[in-house]
C-alpha positions, 0 to 999 in steps of 0.5 A: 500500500503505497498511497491514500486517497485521502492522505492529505501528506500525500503519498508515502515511500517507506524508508529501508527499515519499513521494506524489511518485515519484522518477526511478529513480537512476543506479548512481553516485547517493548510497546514500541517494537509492537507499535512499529510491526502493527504499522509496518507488517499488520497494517501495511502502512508507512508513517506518511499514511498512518499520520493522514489518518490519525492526525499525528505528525509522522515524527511523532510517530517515529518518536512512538517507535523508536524506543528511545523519546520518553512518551507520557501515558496519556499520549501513548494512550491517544496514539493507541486510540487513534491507531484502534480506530484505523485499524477497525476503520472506524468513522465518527463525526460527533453525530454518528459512527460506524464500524467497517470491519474488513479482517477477521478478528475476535472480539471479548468482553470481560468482566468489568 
């Protein structure tokens, strides 16, 4: 997947380490190692397209996966959201939302 229609940032190239698919991390890996390979290998999307659909700039998407930017946990937490709804292909406007689900997937509720 090389470009949005919608990507106002216009179309990615994704840089050598994005072309190199990574090994899907252990549940115990560092979040950041997780976060790259969700957007790099699961989704199939460069910083460039992700940061047209979230809203956040692709340095600061770098700065999540790098490992190496100390990032507060209600950033991590809007940056998971934002990431949650792309990949469920969530549409919200204030009014209104849908869910288009595209990929098989499971959903579990626990006790709350």
């Amino acid at each position: 997947m090389d470009t949005l229609t919608d990507n106002p940032h216009g179309a990615g190239t994704a840089g050598a380490q994005e072309r190199t698919p990574m090994i899907r991390p252990d549940e115990d890996a560092p979040e950041h190692v997780k976060c790259r390979w969700w957007r790099n290998d699961l989704m199939e999307m460069t910083r460039e397209q992700l940061a047209g659909l979230t809203g956040f700039s692709v340095s600061a998407i770098r700065d999540f996966e790098s490992g190496t930017k100390d990032i507060d946990p209600a950033s991590r937490k809007r940056y998971r959201t934002a990431c949650a709804a792309v990949a469920l292909g969530v549409q919200f406007n204030w009014l209104n939302a849908s869910l288009k689900i595209e990929r098989k997937m499971t959903i579990t509720l626990d006790d709350l």
